[in-house]
Wavefront OBJ file of the C-alpha trace (Angstrom):
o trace
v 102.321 98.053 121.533
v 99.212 95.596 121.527
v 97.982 97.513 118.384
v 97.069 95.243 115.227
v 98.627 96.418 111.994
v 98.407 94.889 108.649
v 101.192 93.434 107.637
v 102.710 90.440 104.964
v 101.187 87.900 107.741
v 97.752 89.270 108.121
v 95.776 88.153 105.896
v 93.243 90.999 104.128
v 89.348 89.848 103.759
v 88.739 90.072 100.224
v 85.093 91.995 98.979
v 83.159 89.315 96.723
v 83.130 90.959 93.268
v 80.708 91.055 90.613
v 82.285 89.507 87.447
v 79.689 91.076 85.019
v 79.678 94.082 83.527
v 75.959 95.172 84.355
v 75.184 96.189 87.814
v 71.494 95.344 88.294
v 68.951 97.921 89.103
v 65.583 96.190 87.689
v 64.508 93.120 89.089
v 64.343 91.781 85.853
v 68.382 92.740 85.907
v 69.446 90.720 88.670
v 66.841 87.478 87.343
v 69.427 87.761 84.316
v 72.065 87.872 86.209
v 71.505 85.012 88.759
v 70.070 82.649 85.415
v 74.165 83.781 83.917
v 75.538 82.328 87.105
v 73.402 79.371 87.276
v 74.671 78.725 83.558
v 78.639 78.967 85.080
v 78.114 76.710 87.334
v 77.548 73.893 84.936
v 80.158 75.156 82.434
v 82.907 72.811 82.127
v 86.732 73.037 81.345
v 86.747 73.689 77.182
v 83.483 74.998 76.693
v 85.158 78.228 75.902
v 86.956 77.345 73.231
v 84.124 75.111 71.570
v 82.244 78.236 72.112
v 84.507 80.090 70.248
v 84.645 77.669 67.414
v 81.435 78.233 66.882
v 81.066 81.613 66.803
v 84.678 81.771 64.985
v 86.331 83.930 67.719
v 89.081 83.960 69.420
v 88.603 82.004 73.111
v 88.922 84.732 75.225
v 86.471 86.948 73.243
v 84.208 84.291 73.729
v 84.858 84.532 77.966
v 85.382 88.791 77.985
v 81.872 88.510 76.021
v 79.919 86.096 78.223
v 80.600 88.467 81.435
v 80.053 91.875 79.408
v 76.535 91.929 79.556
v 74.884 93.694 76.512
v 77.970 93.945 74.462
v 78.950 92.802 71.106
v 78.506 88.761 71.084
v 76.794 88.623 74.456
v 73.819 86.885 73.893
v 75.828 84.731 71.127
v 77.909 83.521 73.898
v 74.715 82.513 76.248
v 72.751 80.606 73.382
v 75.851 78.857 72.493
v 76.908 77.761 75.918
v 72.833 76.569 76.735
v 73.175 74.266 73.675
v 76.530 72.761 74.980
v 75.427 72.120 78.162
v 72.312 71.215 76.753
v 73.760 68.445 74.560
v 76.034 67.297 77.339
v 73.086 66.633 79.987
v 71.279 64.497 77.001
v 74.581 62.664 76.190
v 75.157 61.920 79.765
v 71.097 60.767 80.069
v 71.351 58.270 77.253
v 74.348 56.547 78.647
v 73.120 56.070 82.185
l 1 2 3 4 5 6 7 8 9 10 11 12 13 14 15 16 17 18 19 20 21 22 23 24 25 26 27 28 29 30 31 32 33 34 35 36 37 38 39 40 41 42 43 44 45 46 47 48 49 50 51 52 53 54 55 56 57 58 59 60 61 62 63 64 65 66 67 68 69 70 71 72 73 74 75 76 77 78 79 80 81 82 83 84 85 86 87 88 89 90 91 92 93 94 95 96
């Protein structure tokens, strides 16, 4: 009766997933990959949907298309979200 089972209570360790589509093999591959998380982690909240104003699509397009590596409006998604975050770094510089 001292066996562990899983149950409601326990809680399950989760596996850390990959969020993008491309599961790097070249080390060129995972250089890409690591540069598209360094961009996420200065996205902000609304950046999607200025994204997709620009490229006149619908805001979640803009997301699915960011993380689906090599797809249609990939690299769209990447130049457009550099530029924001871009311009928001030089706004911020000129006001401190």
């Amino acid at each position: 009766m001292t066996e562990i089972t899983n149950t409601v209570k326990t809680p399950i360790k989760k596996i850390a997933k990959n969020p993008f589509s491309l599961c790097p093999k070249t080390p060129e591959e995972k250089a890409y990959i690591q540069s598209l998380k360094e961009i996420l982690k200065n996205k902000r909240r609304g950046d999607w949907k200025l994204i997709a104003e620009m490229l006149n699509i619908p805001t979640k397009s803009a997301q699915s298309a960011f993380y689906r590596v090599y797809q249609k409006n990939h690299f769209e998604c990447v130049d457009a979200l550099k530029k924001i975050i871009k311009n928001r770094t030089q706004l911020l510089k000129v006001h401190d």
